[in-house]
C-alpha positions, -999 to 999 in steps of 0.1 A, spaced: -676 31 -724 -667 -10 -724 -679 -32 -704 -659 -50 -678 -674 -83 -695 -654 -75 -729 -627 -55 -724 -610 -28 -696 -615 8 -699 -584 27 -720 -581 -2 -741 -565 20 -767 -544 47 -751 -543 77 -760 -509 86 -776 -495 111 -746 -509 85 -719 -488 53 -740 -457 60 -720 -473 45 -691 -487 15 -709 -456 -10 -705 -458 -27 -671 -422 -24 -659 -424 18 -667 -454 19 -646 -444 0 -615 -410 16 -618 -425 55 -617 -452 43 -590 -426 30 -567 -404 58 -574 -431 87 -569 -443 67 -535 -405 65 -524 -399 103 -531 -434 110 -518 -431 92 -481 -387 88 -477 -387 129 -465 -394 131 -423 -391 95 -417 -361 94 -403 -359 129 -387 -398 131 -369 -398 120 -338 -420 99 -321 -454 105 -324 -482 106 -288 -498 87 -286 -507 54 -309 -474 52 -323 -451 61 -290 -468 32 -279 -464 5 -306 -425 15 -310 -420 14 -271 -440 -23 -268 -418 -39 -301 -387 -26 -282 -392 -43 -251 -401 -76 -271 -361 -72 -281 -348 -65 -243 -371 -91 -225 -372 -116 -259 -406 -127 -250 -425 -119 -287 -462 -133 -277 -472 -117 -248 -470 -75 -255 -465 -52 -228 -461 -15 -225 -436 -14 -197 -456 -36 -166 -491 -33 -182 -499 -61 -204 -511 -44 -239 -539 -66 -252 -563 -44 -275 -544 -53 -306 -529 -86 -326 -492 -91 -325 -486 -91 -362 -471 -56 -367 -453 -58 -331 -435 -89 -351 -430 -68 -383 -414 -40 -366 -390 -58 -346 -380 -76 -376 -375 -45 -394 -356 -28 -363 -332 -62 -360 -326 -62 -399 -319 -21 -398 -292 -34 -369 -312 -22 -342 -326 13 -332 -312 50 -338 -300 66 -310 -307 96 -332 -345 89 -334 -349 58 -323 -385 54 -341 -378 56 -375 -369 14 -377 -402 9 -361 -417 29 -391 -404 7 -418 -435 -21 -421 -455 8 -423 -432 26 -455 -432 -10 -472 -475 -13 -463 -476 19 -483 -455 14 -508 -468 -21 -516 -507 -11 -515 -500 13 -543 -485 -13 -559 -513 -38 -555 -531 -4 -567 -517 -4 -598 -518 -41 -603 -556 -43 -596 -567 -14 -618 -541 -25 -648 -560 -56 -649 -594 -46 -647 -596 -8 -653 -569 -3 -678 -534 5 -677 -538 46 -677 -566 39 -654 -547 18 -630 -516 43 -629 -537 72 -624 -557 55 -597 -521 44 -577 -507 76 -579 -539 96 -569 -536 69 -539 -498 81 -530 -504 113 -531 -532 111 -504 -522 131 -473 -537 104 -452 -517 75 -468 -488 97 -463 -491 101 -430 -499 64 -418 -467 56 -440 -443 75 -418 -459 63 -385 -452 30 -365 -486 18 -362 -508 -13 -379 -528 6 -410 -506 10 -436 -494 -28 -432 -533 -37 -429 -545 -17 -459 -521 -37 -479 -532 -70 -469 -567 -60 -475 -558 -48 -514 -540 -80 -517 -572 -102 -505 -593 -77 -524 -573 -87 -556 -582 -115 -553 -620 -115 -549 -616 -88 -581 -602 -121 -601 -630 -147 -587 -660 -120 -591 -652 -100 -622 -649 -128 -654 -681 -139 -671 -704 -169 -651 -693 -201 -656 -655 -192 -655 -630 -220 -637 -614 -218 -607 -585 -197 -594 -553 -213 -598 -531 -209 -572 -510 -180 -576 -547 -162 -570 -564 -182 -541 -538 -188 -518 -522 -150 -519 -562 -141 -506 -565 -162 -480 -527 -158 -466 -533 -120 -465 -564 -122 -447 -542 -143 -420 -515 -119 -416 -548 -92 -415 -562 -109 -387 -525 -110 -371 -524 -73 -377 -555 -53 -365 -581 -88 -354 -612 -89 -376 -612 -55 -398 -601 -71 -426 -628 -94 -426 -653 -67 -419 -647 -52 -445 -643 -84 -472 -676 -99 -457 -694 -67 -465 -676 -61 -500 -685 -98 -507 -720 -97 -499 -728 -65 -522 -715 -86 -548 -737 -113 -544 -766 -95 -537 -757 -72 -571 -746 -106 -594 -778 -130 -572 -755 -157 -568 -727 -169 -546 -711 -194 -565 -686 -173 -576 -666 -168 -545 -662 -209 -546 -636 -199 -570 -614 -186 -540 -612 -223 -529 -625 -216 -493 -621 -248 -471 -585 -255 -482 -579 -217 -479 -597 -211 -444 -569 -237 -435 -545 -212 -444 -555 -182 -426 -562 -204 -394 -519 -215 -399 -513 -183 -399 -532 -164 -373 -547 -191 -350 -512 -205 -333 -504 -173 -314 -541 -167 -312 -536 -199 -290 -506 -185 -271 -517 -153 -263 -551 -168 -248 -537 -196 -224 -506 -169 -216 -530 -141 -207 -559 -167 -191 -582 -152 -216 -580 -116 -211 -568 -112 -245 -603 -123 -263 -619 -101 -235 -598 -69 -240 -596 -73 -274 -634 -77 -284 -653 -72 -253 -632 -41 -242 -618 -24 -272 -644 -34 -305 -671 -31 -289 -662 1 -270 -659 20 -305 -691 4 -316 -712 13 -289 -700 44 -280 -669 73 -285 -639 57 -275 -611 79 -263 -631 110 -267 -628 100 -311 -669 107 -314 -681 124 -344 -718 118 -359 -727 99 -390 -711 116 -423 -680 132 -405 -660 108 -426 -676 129 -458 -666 157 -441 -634 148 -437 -626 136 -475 -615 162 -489 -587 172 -463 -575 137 -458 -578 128 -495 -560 157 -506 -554 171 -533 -564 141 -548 -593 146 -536 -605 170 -563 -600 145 -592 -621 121 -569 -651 144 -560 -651 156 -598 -655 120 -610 -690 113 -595 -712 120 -626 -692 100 -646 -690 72 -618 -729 75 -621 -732 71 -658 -711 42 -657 -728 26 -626 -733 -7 -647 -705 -13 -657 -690 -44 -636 -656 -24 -625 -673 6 -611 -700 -21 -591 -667 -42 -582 -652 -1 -565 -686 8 -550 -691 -30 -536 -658 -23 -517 -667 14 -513 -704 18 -504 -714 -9 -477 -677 -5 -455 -685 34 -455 -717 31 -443 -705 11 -414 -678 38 -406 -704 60 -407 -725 44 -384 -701 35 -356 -698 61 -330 -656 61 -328 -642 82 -358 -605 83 -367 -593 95 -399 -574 62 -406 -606 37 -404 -618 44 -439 -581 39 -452 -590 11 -466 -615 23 -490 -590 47 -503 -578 23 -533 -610 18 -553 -622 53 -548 -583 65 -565 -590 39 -594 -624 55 -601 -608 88 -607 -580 75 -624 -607 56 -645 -628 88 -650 -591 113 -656 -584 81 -681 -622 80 -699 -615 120 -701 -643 130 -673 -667 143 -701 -681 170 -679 -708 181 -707 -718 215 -699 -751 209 -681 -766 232 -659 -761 209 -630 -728 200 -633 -721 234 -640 -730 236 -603 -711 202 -591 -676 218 -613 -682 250 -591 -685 235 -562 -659 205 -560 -634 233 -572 -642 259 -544 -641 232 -519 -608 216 -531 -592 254 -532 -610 258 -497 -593 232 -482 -557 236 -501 -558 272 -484 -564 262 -450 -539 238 -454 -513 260 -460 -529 286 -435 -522 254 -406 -488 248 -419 -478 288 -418 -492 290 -383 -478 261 -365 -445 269 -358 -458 305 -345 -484 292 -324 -460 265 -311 -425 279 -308 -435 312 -312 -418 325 -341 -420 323 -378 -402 292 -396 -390 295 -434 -395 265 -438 -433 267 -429 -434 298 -454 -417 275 -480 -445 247 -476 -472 263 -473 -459 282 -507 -460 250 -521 -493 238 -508 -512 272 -525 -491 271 -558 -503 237 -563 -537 245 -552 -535 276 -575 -523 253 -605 -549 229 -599 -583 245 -596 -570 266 -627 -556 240 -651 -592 223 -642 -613 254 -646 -596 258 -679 -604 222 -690 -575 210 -687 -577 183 -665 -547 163 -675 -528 190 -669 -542 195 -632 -535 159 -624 -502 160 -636 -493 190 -617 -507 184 -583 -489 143 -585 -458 160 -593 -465 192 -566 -475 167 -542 -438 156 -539 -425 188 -531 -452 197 -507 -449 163 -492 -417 169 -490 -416 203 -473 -439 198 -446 -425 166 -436 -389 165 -446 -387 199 -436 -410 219 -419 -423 197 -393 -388 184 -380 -375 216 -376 -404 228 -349 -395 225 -311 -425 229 -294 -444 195 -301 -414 168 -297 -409 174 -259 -393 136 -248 -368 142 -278 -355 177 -260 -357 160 -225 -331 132 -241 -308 159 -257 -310 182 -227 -300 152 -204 -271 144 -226 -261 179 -227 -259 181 -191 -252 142 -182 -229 129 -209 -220 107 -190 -253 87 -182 -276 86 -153 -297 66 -131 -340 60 -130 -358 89 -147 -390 100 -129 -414 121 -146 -443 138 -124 -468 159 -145 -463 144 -180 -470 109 -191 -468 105 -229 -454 76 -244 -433 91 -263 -406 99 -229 -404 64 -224 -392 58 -262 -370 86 -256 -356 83 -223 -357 42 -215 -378 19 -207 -378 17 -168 -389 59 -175 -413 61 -145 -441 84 -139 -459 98 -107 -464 130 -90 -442 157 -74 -434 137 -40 -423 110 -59 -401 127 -80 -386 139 -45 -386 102 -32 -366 93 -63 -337 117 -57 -329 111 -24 -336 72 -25 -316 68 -57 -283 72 -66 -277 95 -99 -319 93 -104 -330 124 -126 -365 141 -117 -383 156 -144 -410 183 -128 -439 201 -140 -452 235 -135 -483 220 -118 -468 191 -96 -434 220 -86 -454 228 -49 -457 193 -40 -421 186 -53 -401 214 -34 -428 206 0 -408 169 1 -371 182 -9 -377 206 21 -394 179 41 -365 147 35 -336 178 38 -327 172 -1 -300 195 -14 -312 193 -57 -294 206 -86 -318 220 -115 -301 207 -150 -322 229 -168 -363 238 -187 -379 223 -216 -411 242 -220 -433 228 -253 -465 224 -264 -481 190 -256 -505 185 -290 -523 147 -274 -535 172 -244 -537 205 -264 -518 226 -237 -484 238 -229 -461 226 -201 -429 233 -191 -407 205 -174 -377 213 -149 -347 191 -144 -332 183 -113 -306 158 -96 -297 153 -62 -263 174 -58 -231 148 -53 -226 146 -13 
């Protein structure tokens, strides 16, 4: 293999791989495989409990109160996070010309589509340059296909914008670390991109995105023994930058809320999650290992299958650049005690552009006795988890709604055929083959379980019945909604912002207080509602049952609603 120091890997393609060579081709399939892989479900899954209910819900009341620094989630003021993708999403809801009634969510998603679609871009564009231009494709579509990537890309929430800002400031330390010593400084059109995206980072989820450059860069020095290299990046005029971008609302948002912002923000939230399991989200240290090759997949198999060859080519300066971003930022996920898939998002891209270096290199697998073992394994693990899978996707509308959906059947068809083709193609050495089939598989089974299977389940999207149910019974409108016995996010998004919650008797209170008010009632809060209707002499008309499955709690309820009946 080349060194980094002379020349990228692939620097003569092989004749079936030359299609992909020409930079407009490349982007132009990339963007198109991402949009075919992430467009399906979008717009038709509703709102999500409970991070992105929340997000969508706090953006929309920036629009009806136009206050856009301080955030709230209806009275409470909602200070754990930066306001960047609150901003993002509102500007994507206004350009969209405002929500859906449909499903109002989906404009709240967009930031997060273009976050996706952009960081494989960036993918692409960082491993073209420095890992070859079979590499670099391989390595961007192994990224889109992820299932993880595919999910933050369909929800309203801050990592898919942030793990684009972090490829873009990574690019740009590639560009001052990778040439020879003694090479010049950046010009602009290289500096100033890094330090503007690690602005709008901070503006989007606070300090990760310096976390995890601070790490990367320090590997790198340690590795190289110098630092001089990162005065390439032009750091006092480009600290300037990043403080214009994130430091004036900074400002705002810390005289506005007296300082509880820095307090709730760092003090309450950061250092919650490194101290201790936040929100019940504990795991020890390597559950992020464990959790590869499901959240990876099925690109994981081409990733796990690439770690002899990663280790043979451990000198080279682009697999040091990929495990500098890789190795230190994992470790640290490791350690802290809060584990959510989406933290180690970000060191998704250089561990795609290794495999796509190693497909690209042809993974010489050389029969050795142990890799003999490691080719056994990865590929039993990787058909493992592509059968359980497809086993979930099968069972979730049974276990939820309580009957069979075809279009369960039909994804989880898809998810074993391309498991199936995969491990087999491999097994047979072809591997080009296998990577071929499960990027072009992973549309359709992208596809069908989010454009098709999980839309079309009832149990888990309970605030979107209680709005159609309303509207069946109440075309005309109604008054205050009170919900006693179920509190997700999601009901406010779906039923309006002044959507109260409280208990049984106040649910009661509501109905005979409030003209055309709508109670919304519980199985377990029912007693305490009928005690007061018998108690205030309330005559109620029940408008109907929406009995789901409430996934952020893991149990069923069933909801009954009622009106006061016209006097």
């Amino acid at each position: 293999m080349t060194d980094f120091h002379s020349a990228p890997i692939s620097e003569v393609p092989s004749a079936e791989a030359y299609w992909v060579i020409r930079s407009p081709v490349a982007y132009a399939l990339i963007l198109l495989l991402s949009l075919a892989l992430y467009l399906p479900g979008l717009q038709t899954i509703p709102a999500v409990d409970r991070d992105e209910a929340r997000f969508a819900q706090a953006t929309r009341q920036m629009h009806e109160t136009g206050d856009y620094i301080d955030i709230r989630l209806q009275n409470e003021a909602r200070l754990k996070k930066p306001v960047g993708i609150y901003w993002l999403q509102a500007a994507a809801t206004w350009l969209a010309g405002g929500e859906d009634p449909a499903n109002p969510v989906w404009t709240y998603r967009l930031p997060s589509l273009i976050g996706a679609l952009g960081a494989v871009l960036v993918t692409l564009a960082i491993g073209r340059r420095w890992m070859g231009a079979e590499a670099g494709f391989l390595g961007a579509a192994f990224l889109a296909t992820t299932l993880l990537l595919g999910v933050e890309a369909r929800q309203a929430k801050t990592d898919a914008v942030l793990l684009l800002t972090i490829l873009l400031a990574l690019a740009g330390l590639a560009d001052a670390w990778m040439p020879d010593i003694g090479a010049p400084p950046l010009v602009r059109t290289r500096w100033i991109p890094f330090w503007g995206a690690i602005g709008v980072g901070v503006l989007v989820k606070g300090p990760i995105i310096l976390v995890v450059l601070a790490l990367t860069s320090i590997a790198l020095s340690i590795i190289d023994r110098r630092v001089a290299w990162f005065l390439r990046l032009r750091p006092w005029p480009g600290i300037a930058i990043t403080l214009a971008i994130a430091l004036p609302w900074l400002i705002a948002i810390t005289l506005s809320s007296h300082g509880a912002f820095i307090s709730q923000s760092l003090g309450h939230d950061m250092a919650a999650k490194l101290y201790g399991a936040q929100e019940s989200h504990g795991a020890p240290p390597g559950a992020y290992i464990a959790m590869f090759p499901v959240i990876f997949w099925p690109s994981s198999l081409f990733a796990l299958l690439s770690v002899p060859w990663i280790w043979r080519n451990r000198h080279d300066r682009g697999v040091i650049f990929c495990l500098a971003w890789i190795v230190p930022s994992w470790l640290l996920f490791e350690v802290v005690p809060t584990k959510l898939p989406h933290y180690v998002l970000p060191l998704f891209p250089p561990v795609a552009l290794l495999a796509g270096a190693a497909l690209s290199d042809r993974l010489d697998m050389r029969p050795t006795a142990w890799r003999r073992w490691f080719l056994h394994i990865a590929i039993g693990l990787w058909t493992l988890v592509g059968i359980a899978l497809g086993a979930i996707v099968v069972a979730a509308a049974p276990l939820g709604d309580g009957r069979l959906s075809i279009r369960g059947i039909l994804a989880s068809t898809a998810i074993w055929t391309l498991t199936a083709g995969g491990a087999w193609l491999y097994w047979q050495g072809k591997r080009r083959q296998a990577a071929t089939l499960a990027i072009a598989l992973a549309v359709v089974v992208w596809g069908a379980v989010f454009g098709a299977a999980l839309p079309a389940l009832d149990s888990p999207w309970i605030a979107s019945r209680l709005k159609t149910a309303l509207f069946q019974r109440l075309p005309a409108g109604h008054g205050p909604v009170l919900i006693a016995g179920y509190s997700e996010p999601s009901a406010v998004l779906s039923l309006g912002t002044d959507t109260r919650f409280g208990n049984g008797g106040d649910a009661a209170d509501l109905l005979d207080d409030t003209a055309n008010a709508v109670a919304i009632v519980s199985e377990d809060q029912a007693a305490a509602f009928s005690a007061r209707v018998v108690e205030r002499h309330i005559a109620v008309e029940p408008l109907g049952t929406v009995a789901g499955f409430n996934y952020a709690k893991g149990k069923r309820v069933s909801l009954n609603l009622y009106r006061r009946l016209p006097q």
